[in-house]
Residue frames as qw, qx, qy, qz and C-alpha x, y, z in Angstrom:
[[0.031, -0.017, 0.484, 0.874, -18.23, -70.46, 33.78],
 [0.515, 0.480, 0.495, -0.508, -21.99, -69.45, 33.44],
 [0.615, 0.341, 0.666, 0.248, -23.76, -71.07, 30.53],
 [0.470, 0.768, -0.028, -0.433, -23.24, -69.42, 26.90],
 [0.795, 0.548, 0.216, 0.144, -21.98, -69.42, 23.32],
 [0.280, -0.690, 0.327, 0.582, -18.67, -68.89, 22.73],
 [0.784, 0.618, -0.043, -0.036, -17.64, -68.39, 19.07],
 [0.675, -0.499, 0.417, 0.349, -14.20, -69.22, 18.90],
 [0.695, 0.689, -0.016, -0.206, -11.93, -68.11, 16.24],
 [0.807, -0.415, 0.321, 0.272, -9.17, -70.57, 15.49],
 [0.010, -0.807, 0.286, 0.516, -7.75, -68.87, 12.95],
 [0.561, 0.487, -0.282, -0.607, -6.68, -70.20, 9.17],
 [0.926, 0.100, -0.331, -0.151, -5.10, -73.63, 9.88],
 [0.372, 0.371, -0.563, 0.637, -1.75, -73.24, 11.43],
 [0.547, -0.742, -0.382, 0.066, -3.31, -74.64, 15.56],
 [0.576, -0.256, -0.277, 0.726, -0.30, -72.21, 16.67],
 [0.122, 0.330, 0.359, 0.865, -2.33, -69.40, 15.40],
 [0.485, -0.629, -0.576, -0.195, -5.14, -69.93, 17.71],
 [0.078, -0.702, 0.336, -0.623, -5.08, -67.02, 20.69],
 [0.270, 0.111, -0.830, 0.475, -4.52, -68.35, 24.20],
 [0.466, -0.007, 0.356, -0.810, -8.16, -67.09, 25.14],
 [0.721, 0.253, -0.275, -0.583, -9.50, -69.13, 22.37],
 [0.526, 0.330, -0.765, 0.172, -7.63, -72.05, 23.10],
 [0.037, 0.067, 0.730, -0.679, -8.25, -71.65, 27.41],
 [0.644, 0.207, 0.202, -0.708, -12.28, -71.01, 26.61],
 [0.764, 0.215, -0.543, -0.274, -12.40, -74.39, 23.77],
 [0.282, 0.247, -0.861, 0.343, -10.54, -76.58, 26.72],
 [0.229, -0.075, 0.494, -0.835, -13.43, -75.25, 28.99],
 [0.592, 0.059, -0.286, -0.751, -16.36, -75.44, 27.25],
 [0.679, 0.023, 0.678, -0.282, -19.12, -78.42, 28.11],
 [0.767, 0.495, 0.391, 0.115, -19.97, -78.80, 24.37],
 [0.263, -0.421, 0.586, 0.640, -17.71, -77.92, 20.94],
 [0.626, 0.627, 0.290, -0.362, -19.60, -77.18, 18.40],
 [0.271, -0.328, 0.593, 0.684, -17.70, -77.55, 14.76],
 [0.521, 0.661, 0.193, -0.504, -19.16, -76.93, 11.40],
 [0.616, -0.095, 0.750, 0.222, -19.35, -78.46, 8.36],
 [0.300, 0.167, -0.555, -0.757, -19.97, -77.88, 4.22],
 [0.779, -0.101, -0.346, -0.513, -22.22, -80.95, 3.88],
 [0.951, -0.290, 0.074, -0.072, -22.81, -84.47, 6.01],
 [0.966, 0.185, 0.058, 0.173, -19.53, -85.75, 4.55],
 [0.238, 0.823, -0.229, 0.461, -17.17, -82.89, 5.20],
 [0.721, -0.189, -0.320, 0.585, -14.12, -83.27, 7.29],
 [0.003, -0.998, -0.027, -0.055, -14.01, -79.65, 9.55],
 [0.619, 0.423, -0.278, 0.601, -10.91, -78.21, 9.04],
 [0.267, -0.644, 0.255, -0.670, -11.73, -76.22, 12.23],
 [0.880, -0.473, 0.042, -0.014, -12.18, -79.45, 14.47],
 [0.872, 0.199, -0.143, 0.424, -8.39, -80.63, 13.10],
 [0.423, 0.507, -0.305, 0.686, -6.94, -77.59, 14.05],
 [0.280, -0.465, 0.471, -0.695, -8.10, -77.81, 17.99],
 [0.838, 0.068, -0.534, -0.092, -8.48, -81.55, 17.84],
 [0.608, 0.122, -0.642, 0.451, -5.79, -81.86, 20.30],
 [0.126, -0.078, 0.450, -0.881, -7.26, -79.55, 23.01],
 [0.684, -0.117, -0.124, -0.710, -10.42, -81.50, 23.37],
 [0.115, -0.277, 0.878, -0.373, -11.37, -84.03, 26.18],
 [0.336, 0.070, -0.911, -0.230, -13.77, -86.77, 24.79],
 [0.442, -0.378, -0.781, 0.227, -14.38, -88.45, 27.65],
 [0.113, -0.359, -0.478, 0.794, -15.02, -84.63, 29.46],
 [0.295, 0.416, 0.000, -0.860, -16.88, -82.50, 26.35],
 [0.559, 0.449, 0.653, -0.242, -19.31, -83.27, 24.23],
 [0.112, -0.399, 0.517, 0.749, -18.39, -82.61, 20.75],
 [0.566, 0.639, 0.485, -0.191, -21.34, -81.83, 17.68],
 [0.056, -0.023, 0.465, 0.883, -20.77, -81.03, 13.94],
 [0.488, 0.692, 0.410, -0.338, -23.79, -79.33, 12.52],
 [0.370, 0.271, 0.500, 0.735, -23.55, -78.79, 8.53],
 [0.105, 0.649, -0.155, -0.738, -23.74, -75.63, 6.87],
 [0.777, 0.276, 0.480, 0.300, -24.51, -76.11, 3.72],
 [0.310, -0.531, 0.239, 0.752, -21.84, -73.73, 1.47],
 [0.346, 0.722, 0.528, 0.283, -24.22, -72.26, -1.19],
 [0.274, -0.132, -0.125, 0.944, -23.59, -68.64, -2.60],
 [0.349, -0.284, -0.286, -0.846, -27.25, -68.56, -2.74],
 [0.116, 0.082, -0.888, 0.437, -28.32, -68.58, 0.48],
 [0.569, 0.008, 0.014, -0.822, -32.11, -68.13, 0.12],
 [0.766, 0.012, -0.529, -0.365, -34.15, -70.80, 1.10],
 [0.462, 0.264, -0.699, 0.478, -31.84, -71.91, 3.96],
 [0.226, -0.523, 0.288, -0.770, -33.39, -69.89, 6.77],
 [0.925, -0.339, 0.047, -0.165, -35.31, -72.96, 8.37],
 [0.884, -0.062, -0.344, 0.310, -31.96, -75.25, 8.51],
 [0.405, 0.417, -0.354, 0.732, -30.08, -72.16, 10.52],
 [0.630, -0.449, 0.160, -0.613, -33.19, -71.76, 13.06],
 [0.938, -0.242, -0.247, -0.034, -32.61, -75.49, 13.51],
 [0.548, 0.172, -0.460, 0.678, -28.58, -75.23, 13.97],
 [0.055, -0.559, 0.170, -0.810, -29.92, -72.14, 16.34],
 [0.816, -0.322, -0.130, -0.463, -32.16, -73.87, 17.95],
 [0.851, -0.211, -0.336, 0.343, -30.08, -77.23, 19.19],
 [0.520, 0.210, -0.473, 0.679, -27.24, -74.59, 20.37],
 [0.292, -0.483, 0.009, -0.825, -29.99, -72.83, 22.16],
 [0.874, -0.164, -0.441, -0.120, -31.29, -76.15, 23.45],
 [0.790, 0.065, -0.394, 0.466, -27.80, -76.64, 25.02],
 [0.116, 0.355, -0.383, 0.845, -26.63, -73.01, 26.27],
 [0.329, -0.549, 0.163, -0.751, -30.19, -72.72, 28.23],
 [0.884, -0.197, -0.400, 0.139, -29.50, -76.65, 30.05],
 [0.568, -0.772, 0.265, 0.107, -27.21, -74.64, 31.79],
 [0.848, 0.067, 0.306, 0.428, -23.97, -75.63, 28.89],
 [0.042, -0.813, 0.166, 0.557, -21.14, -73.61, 28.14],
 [0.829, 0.304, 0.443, 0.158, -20.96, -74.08, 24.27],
 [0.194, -0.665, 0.330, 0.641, -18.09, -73.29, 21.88],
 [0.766, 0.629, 0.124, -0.046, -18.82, -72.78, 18.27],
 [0.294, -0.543, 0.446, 0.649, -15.25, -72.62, 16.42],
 [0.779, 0.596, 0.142, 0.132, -14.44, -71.60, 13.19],
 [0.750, 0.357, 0.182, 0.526, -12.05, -70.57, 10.64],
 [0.088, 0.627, 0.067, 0.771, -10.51, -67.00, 10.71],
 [0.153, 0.065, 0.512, -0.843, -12.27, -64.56, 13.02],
 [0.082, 0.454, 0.731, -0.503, -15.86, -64.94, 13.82],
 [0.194, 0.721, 0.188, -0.638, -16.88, -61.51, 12.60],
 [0.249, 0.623, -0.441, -0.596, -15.46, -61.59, 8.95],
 [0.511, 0.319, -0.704, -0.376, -16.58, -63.51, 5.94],
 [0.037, -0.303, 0.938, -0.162, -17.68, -66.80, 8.50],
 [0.350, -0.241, -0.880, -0.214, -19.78, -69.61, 8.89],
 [0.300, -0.161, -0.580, 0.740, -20.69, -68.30, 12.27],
 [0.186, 0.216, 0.108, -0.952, -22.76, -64.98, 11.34],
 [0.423, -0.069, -0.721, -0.545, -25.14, -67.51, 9.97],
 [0.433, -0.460, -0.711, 0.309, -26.10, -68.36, 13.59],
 [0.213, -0.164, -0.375, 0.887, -25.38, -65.70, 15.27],
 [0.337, -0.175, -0.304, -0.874, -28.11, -63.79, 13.05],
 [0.600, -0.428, -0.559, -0.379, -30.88, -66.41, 14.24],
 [0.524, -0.270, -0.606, 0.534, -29.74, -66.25, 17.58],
 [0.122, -0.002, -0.086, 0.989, -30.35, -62.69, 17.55],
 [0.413, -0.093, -0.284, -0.860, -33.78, -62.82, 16.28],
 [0.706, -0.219, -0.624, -0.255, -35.13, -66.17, 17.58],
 [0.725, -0.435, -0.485, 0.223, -33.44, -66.49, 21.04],
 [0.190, 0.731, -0.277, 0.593, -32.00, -63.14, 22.52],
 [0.765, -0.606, 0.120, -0.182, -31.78, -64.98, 25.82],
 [0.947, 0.052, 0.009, 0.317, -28.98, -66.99, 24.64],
 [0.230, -0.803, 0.314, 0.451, -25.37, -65.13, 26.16],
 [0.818, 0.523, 0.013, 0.239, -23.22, -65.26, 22.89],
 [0.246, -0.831, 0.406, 0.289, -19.29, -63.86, 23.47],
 [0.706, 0.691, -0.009, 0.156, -17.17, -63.71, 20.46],
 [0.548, -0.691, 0.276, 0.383, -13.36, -64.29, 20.68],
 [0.496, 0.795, -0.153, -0.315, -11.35, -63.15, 17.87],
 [0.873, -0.272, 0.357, 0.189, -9.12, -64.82, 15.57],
 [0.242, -0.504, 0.516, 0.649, -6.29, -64.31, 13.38],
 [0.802, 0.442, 0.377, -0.138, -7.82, -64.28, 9.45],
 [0.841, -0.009, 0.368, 0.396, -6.69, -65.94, 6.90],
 [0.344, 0.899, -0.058, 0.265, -6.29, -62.02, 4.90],
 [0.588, -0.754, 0.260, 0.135, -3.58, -61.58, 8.35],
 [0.791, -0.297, 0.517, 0.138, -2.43, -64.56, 7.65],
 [0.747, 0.532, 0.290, 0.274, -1.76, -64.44, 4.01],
 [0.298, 0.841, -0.217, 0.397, -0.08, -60.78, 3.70],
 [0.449, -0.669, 0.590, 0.055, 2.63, -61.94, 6.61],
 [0.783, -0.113, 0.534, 0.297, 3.29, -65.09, 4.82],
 [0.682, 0.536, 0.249, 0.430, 3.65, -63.37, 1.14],
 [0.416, -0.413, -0.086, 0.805, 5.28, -60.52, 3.56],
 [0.066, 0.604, 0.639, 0.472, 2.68, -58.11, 1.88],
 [0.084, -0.371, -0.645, 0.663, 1.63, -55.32, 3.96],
 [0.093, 0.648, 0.720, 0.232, -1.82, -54.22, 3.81],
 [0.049, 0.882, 0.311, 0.350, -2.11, -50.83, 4.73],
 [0.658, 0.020, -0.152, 0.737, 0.24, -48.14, 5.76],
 [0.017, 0.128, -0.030, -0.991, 0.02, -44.22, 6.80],
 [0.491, 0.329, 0.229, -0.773, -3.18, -42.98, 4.84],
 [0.382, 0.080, -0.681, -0.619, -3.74, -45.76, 2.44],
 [0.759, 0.028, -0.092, -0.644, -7.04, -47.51, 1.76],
 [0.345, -0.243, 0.875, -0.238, -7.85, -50.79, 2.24],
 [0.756, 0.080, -0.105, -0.641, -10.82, -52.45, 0.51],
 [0.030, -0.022, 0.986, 0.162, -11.84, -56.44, 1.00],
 [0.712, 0.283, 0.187, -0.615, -14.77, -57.98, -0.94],
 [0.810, 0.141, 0.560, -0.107, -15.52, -61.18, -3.09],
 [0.079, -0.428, 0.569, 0.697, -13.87, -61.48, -6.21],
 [0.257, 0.297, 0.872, 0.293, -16.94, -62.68, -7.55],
 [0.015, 0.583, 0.109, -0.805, -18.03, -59.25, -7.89],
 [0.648, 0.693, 0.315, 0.024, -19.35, -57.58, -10.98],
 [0.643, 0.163, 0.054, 0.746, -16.37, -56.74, -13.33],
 [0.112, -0.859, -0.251, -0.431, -17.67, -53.00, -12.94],
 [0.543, -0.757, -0.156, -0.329, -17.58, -52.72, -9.52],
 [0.821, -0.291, 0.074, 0.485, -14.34, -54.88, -8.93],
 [0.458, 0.427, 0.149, 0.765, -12.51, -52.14, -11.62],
 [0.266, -0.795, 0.042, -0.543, -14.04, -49.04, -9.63],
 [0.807, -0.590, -0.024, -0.034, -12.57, -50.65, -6.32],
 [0.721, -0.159, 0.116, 0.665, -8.85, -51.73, -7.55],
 [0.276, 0.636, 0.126, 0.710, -9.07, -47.98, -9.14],
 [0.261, -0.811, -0.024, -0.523, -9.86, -46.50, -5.89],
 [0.785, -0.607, 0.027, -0.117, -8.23, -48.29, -3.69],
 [0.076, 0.791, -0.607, 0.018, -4.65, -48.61, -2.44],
 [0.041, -0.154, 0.977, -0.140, -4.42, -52.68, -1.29],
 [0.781, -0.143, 0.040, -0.607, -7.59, -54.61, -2.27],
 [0.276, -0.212, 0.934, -0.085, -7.85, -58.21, -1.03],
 [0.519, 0.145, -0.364, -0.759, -9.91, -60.65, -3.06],
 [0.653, -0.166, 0.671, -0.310, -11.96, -63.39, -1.29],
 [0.746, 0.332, 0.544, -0.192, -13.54, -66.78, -3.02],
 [0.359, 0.718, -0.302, -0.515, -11.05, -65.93, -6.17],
 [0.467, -0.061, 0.874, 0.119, -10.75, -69.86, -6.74],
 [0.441, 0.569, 0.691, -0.058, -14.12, -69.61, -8.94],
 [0.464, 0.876, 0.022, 0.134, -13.10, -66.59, -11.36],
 [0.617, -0.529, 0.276, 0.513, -9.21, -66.61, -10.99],
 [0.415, 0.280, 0.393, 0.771, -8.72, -66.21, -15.09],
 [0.075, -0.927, -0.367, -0.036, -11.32, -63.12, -14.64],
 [0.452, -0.862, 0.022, 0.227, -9.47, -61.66, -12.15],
 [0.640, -0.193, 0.395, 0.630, -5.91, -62.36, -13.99],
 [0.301, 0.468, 0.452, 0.697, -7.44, -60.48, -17.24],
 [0.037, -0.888, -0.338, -0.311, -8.88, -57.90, -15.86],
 [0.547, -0.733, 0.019, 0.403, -5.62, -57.07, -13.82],
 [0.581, 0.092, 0.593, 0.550, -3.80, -57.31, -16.87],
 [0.260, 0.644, 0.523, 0.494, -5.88, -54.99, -18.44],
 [0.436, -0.890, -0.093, 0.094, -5.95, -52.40, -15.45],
 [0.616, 0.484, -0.426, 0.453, -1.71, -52.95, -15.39],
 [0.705, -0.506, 0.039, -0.495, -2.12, -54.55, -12.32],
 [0.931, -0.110, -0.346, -0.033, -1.14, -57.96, -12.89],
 [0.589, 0.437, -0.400, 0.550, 2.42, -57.17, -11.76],
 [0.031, -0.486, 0.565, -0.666, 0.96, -56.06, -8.41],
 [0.888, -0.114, -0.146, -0.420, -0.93, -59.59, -7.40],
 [0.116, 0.366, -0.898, 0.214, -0.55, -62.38, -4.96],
 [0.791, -0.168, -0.458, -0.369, -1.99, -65.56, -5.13],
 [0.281, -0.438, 0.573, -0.633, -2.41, -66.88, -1.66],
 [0.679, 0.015, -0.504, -0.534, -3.42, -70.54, -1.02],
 [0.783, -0.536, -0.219, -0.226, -4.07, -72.45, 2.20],
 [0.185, 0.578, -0.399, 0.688, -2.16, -70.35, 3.94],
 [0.422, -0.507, 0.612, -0.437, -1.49, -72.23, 7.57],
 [0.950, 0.045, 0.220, -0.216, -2.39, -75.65, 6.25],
 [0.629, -0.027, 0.640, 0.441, -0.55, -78.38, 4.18],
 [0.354, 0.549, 0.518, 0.552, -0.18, -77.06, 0.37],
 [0.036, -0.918, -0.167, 0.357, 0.17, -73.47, 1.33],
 [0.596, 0.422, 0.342, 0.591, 1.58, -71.68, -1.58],
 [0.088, 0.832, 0.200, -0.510, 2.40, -68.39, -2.62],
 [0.516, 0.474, 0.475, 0.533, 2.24, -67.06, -6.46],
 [0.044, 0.707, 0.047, -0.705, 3.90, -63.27, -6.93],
 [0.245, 0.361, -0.348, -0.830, 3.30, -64.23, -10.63],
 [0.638, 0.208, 0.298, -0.679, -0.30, -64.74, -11.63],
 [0.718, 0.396, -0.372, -0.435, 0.51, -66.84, -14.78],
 [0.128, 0.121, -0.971, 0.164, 2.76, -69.54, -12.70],
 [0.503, 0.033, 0.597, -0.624, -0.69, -70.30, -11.01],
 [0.280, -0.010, -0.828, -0.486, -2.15, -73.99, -12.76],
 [0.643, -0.378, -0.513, -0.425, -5.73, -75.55, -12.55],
 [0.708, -0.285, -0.646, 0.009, -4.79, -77.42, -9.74],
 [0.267, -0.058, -0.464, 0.843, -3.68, -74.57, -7.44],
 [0.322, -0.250, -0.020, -0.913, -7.04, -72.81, -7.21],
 [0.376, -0.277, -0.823, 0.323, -8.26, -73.98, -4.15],
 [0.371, -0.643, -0.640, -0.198, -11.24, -72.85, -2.08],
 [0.651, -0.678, -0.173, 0.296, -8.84, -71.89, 0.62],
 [0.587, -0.020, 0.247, 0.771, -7.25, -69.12, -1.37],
 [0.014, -0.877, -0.373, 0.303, -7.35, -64.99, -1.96],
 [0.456, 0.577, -0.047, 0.676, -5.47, -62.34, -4.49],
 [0.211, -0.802, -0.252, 0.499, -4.06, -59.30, -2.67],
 [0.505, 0.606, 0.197, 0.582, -3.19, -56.32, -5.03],
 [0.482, -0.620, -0.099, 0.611, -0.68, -54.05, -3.55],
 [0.296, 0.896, 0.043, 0.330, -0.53, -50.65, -5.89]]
């Protein structure tokens, strides 16, 4: 294998989710890169490819991320994360970064990738895709997201209420990320739309405690988890 970055997407939690490339390129790899919220965070991406990793053959690094939705200020601690995997890829190391999901959408990942782009464009980077956890959610609540000519829309449910109401009006299936942190919002303002009745709550969907809620009001404090998304199927 000639030295680069692989990004590796291992999809939402469920290690049988993980593609056979992604799986045959992590087995390879000299280093494993895994990512973390803060110092003290357990990656849910190492656990789910834990078992395909050889110790005593790969070198295995967590670098933290710190999960802020204000990411200003940051830009020096992502030149560093850039920097060490640069460090590594141009020793002549094939390094695999894994996350959650896919790579491309909504990930820790595009936080490197960006400084890699701008600081080191020497560094190879290949991107294998991975099953995300939107996939994964509308098979398990058996949802389907988009049919014939309808529309699609996915964005942050932490939207302005404006902008979220001009979207579920215009759109035929929207998916709502990060809807742990305004879930009553979102419940009233479906409610008010006459919506509510087409919502699914979706909660760590491939992990332990995966849940699904087709009615918004069964849904208590203690289900709104981090690892959880609305879909609204009109």
């Amino acid at each position: 294998m000639s030295a680069r970055l692989i990004a590796v997407g291992v999809g939402p939690g469920d290690p049988e989710l993980l593609t056979l490339k992604g799986a045959r390129l992590i087995g390879e790899a000299d280093v494993v890169v895994t990512p973390v919220g803060d110092r003290s965070d357990a990656s849910i991406a190492h656990s789910i490819v834990e078992g395909m990793i050889d110790p005593s053959r790969q070198q295995l690094i967590s670098q933290v991320y710190p999960m802020k939705r204000d990411q200003e200020g940051l830009d020096a601690h992502w030149e560093k994360s850039a920097a060490e995997v640069a460090a590594l890829v141009r020793s002549g190391k094939t390094v695999a970064f894994i996350t959650l999901g896919d790579p491309f959408l909504y990930s820790t990942f595009l936080y490197l990738h960006r400084q890699l782009r701008e600081n080191f464009p020497d560094v190879a980077v290949e991107v294998v895709s991975g099953v995300s956890s939107i996939n994964a959610a509308a098979a398990l609540a058996g949802v389907p997201l988009g049919l014939s000519s309808e529309r699609l829309a996915v964005l942050p449910a932490t939207y302005e209420e404006d902008e979220l109401t001009r979207t579920l009006e215009a759109f035929d299936t929207v998916v709502l990320m990060k809807v742990h942190r305004v879930f009553h919002r979102i419940r009233d303002l479906l409610d008010r739309l006459g919506l509510k009745d087409k919502a699914v709550y979706v909660k760590r969907v491939g992990l332990s405690g995966q849940a699904v809620f087709p009615d918004l009001d069964s849904v208590s404090p203690g289900d709104l988890d981090y690892l959880s998304l609305m879909i609204v199927k009109k």
